[in-house]
mmCIF file of the C-alpha atoms, coordinates in Angstrom:
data_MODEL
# 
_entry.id   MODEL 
# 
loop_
_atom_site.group_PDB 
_atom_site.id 
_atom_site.type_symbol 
_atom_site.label_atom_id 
_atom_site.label_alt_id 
_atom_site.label_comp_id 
_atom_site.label_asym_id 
_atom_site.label_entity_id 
_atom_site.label_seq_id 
_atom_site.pdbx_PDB_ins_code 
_atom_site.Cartn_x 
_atom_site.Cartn_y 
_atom_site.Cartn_z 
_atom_site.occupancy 
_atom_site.B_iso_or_equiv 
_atom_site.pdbx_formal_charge 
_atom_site.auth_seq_id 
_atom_site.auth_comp_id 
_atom_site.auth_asym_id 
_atom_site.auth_atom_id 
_atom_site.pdbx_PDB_model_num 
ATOM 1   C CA . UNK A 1 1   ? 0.000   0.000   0.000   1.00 0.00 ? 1   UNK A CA 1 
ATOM 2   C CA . UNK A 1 2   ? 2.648   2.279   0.697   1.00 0.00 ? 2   UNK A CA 1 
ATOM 3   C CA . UNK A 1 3   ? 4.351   1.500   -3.028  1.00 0.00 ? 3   UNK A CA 1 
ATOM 4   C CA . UNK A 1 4   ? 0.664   3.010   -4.432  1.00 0.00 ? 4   UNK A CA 1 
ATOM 5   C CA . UNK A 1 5   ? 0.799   6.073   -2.268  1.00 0.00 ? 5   UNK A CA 1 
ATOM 6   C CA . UNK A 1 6   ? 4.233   6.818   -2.956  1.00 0.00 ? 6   UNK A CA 1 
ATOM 7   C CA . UNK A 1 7   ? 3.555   6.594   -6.939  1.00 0.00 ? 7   UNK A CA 1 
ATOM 8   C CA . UNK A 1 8   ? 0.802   8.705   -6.641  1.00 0.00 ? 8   UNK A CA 1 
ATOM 9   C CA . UNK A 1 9   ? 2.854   11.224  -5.167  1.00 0.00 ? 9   UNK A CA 1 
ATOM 10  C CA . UNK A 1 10  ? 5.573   10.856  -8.021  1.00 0.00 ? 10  UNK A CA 1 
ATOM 11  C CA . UNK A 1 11  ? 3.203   11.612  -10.496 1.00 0.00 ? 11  UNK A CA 1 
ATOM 12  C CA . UNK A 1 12  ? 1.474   14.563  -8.386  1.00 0.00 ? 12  UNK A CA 1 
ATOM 13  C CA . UNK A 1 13  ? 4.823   16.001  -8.433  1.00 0.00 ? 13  UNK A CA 1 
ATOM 14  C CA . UNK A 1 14  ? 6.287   15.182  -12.101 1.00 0.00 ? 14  UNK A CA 1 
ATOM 15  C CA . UNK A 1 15  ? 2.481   16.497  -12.898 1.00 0.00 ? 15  UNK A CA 1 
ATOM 16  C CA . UNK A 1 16  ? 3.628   20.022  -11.203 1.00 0.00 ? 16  UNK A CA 1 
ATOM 17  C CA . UNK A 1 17  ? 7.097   20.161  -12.358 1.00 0.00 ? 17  UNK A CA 1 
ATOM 18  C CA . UNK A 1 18  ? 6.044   19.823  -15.970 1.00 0.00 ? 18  UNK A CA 1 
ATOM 19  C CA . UNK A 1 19  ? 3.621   22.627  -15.178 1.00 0.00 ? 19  UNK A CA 1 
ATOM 20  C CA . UNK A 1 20  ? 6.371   24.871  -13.484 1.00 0.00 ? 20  UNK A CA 1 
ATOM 21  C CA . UNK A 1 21  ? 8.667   23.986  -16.508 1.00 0.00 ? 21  UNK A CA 1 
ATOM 22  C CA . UNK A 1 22  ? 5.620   24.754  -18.979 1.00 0.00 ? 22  UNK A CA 1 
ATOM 23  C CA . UNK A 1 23  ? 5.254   27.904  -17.602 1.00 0.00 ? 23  UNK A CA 1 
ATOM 24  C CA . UNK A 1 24  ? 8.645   29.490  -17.563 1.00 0.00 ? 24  UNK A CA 1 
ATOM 25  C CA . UNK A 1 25  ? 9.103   28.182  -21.288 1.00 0.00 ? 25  UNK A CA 1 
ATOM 26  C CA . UNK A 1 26  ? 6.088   29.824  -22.409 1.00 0.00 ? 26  UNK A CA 1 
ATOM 27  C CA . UNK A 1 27  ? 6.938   33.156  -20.555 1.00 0.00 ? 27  UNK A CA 1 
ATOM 28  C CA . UNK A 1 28  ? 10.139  33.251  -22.087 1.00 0.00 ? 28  UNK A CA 1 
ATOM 29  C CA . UNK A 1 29  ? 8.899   31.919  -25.609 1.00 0.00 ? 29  UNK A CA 1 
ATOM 30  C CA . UNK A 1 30  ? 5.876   33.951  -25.299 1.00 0.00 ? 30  UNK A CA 1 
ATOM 31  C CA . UNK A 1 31  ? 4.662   35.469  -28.253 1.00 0.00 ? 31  UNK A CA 1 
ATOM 32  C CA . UNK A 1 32  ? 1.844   37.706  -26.084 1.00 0.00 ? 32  UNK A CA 1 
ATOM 33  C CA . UNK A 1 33  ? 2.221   40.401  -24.147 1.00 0.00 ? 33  UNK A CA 1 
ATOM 34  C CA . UNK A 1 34  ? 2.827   40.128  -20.492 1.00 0.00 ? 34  UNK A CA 1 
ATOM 35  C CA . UNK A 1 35  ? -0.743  40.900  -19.909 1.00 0.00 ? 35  UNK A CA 1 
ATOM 36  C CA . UNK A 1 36  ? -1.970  38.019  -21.964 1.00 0.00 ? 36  UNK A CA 1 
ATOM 37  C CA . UNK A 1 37  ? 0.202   35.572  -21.105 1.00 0.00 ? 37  UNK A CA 1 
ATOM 38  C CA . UNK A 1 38  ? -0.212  36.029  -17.355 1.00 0.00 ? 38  UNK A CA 1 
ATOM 39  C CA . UNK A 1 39  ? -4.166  35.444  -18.509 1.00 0.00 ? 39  UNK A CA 1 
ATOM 40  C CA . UNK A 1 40  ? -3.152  32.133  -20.235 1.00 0.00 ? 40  UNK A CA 1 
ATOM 41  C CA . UNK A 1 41  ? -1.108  30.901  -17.334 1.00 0.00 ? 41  UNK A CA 1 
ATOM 42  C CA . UNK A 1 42  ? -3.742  31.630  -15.076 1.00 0.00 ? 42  UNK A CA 1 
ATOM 43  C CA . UNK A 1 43  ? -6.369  29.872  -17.232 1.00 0.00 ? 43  UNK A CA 1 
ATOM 44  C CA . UNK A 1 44  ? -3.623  26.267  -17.592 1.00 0.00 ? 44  UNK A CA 1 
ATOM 45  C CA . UNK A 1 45  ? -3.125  26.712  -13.476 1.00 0.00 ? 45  UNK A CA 1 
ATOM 46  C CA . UNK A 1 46  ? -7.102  26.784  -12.996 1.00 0.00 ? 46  UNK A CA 1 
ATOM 47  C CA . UNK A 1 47  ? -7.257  23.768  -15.854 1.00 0.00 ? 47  UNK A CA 1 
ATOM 48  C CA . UNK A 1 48  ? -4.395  21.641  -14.066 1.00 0.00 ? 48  UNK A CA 1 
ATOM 49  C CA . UNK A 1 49  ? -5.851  22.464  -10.853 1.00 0.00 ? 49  UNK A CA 1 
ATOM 50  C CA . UNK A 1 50  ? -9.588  21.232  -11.769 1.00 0.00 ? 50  UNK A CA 1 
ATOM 51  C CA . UNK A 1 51  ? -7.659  17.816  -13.303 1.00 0.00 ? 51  UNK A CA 1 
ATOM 52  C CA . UNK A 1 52  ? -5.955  17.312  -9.674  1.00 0.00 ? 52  UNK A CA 1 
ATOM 53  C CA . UNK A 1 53  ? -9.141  17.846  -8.300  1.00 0.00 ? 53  UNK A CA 1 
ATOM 54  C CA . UNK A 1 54  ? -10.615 14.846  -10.649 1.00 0.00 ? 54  UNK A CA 1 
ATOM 55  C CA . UNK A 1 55  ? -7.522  12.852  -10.066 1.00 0.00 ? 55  UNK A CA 1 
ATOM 56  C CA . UNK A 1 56  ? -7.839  12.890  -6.649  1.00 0.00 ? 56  UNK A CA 1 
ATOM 57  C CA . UNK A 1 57  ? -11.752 11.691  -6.935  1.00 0.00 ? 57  UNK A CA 1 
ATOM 58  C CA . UNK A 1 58  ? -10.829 9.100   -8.941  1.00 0.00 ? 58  UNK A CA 1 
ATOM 59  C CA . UNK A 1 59  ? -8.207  8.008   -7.337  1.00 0.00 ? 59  UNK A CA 1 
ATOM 60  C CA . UNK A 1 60  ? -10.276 8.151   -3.646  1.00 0.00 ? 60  UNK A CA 1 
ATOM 61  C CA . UNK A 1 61  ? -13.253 6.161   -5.635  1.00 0.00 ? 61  UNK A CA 1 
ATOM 62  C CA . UNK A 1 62  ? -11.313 3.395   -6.741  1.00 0.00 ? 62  UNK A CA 1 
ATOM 63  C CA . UNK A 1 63  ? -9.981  2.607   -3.462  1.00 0.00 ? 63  UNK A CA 1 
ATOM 64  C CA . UNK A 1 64  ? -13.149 2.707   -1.797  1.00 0.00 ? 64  UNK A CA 1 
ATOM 65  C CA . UNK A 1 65  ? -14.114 0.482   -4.439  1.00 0.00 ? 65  UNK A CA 1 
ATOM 66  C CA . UNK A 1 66  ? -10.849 -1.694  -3.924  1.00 0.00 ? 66  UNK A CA 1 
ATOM 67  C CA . UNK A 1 67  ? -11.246 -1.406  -0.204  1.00 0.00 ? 67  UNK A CA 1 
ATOM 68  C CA . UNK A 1 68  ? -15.265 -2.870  -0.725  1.00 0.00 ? 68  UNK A CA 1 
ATOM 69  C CA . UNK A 1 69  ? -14.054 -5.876  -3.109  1.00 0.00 ? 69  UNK A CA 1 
ATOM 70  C CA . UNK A 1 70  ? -11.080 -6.645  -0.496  1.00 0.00 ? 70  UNK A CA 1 
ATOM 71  C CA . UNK A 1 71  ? -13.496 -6.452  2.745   1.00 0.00 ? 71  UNK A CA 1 
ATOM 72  C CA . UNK A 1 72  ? -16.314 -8.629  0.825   1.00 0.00 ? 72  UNK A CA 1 
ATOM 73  C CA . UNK A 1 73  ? -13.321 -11.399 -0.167  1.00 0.00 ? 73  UNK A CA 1 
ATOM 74  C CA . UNK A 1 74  ? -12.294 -11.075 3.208   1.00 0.00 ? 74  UNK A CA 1 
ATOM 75  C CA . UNK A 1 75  ? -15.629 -12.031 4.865   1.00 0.00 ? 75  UNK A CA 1 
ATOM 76  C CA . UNK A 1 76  ? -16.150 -14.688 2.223   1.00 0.00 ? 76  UNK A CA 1 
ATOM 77  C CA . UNK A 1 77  ? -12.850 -16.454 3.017   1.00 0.00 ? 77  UNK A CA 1 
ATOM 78  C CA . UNK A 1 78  ? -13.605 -16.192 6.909   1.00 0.00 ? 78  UNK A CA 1 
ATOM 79  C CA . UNK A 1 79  ? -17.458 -17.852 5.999   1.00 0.00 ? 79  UNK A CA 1 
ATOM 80  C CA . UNK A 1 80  ? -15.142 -20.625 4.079   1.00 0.00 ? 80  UNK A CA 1 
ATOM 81  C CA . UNK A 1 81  ? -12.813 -20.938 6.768   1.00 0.00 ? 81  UNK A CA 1 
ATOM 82  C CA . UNK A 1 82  ? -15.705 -21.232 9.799   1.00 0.00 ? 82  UNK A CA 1 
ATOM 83  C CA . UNK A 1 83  ? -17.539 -23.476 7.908   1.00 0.00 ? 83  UNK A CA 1 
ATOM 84  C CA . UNK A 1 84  ? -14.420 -25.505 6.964   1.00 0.00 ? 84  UNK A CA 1 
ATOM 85  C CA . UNK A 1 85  ? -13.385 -25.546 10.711  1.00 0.00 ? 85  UNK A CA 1 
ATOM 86  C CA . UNK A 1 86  ? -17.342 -26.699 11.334  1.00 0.00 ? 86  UNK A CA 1 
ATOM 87  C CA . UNK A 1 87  ? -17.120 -29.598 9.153   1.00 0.00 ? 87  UNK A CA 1 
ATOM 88  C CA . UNK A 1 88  ? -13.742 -30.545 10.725  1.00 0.00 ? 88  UNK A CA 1 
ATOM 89  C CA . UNK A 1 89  ? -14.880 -30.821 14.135  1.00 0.00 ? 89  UNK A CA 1 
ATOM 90  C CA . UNK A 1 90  ? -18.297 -32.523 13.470  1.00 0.00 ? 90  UNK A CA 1 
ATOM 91  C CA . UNK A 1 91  ? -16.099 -35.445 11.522  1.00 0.00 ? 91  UNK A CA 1 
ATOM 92  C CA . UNK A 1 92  ? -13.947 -35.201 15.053  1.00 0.00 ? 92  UNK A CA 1 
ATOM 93  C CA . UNK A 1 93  ? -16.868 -35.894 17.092  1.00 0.00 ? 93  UNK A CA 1 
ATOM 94  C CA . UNK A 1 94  ? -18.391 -38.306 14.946  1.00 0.00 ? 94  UNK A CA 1 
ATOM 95  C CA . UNK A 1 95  ? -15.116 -40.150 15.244  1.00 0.00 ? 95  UNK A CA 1 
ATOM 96  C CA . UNK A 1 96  ? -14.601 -39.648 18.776  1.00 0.00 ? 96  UNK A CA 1 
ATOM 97  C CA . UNK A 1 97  ? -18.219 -41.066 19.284  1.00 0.00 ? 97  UNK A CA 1 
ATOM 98  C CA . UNK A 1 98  ? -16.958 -44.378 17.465  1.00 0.00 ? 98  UNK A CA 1 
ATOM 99  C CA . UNK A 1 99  ? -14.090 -44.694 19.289  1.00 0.00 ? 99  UNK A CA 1 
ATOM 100 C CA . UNK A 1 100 ? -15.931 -44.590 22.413  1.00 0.00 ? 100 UNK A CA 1 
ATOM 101 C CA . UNK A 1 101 ? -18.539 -46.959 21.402  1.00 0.00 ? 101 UNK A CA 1 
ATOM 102 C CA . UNK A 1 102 ? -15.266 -49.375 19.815  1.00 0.00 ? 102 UNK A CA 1 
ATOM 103 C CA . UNK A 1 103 ? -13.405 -48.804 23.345  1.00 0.00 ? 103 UNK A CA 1 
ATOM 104 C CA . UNK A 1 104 ? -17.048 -49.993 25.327  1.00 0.00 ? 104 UNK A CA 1 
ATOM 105 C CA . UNK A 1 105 ? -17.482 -52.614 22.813  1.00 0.00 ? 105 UNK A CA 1 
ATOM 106 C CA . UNK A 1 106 ? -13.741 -53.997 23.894  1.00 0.00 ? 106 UNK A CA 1 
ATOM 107 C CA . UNK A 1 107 ? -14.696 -53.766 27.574  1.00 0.00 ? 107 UNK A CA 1 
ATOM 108 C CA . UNK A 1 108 ? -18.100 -55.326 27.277  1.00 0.00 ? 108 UNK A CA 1 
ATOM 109 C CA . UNK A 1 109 ? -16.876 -58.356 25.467  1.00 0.00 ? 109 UNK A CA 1 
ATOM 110 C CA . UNK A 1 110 ? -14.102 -58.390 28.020  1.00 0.00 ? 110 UNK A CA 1 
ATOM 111 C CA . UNK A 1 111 ? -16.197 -58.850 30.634  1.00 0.00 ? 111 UNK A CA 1 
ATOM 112 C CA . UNK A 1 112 ? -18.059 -61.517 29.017  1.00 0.00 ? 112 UNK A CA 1 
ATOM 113 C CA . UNK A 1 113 ? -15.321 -63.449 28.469  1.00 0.00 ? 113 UNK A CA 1 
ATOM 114 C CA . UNK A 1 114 ? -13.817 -62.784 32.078  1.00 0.00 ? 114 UNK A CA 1 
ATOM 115 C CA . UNK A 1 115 ? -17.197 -64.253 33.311  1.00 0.00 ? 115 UNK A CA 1 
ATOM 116 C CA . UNK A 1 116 ? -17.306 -67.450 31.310  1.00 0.00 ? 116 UNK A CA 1 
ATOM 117 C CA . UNK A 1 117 ? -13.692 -68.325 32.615  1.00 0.00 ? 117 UNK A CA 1 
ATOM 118 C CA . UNK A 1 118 ? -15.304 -67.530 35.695  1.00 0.00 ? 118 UNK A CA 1 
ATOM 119 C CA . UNK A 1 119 ? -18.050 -69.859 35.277  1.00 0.00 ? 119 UNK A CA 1 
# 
């Protein structure tokens, strides 16, 4: 996450120093007038500024929508998991119930025996 963030800010900032490099070429290739150029610039710092605004919204939507798909995958895996874990301790049970009835079994037919040598 911190690999995004730090990208982001890379191209926030090559964004701007193209701008600030944009700028001084055009005032000192400048065709205009002071006056008119200062109008231009002003106009391409309002444009750039309304397209950081839209970056930025775009950029906050997709990782609420990122955020959503890794929270719902997240909940789906734990519903897998419980349910595996559920499964695996029924079988446990079920086997442990066996066991007991195989280990009763033994001790019954034990004492039968016992009681016929007896006898």
């Amino acid at each position: 996450m911190g690999d995004d963030r730090d990208s982001g800010a890379a191209v926030l900032l090559s964004f701007l120093l193209g701008g600030v490099t944009g700028a001084a070429l055009a005032l000192l290739y400048a065709p205009r007038s002071g006056r008119e150029t200062r109008e231009m610039l002003g106009e391409k710092l309002r444009e750039g500024a309304e397209r950081g605004r839209e970056l930025k919204d775009q950029a906050l939507e997709k990782g609420r929508v990122l955020k959503e798909q890794a929270v719902g995958k997240g909940r789906a895996l734990l519903d897998d998991a419980s349910e595996y874990v559920e499964r695996k301790r029924e079988a446990v049970e079920e086997r442990k119930d066996r066991f007991t009835a195989a280990v009763e079994a033994g001790r019954q037919a034990y004492r039968e025996e016992k009681a016929k040598t007896k006898a």
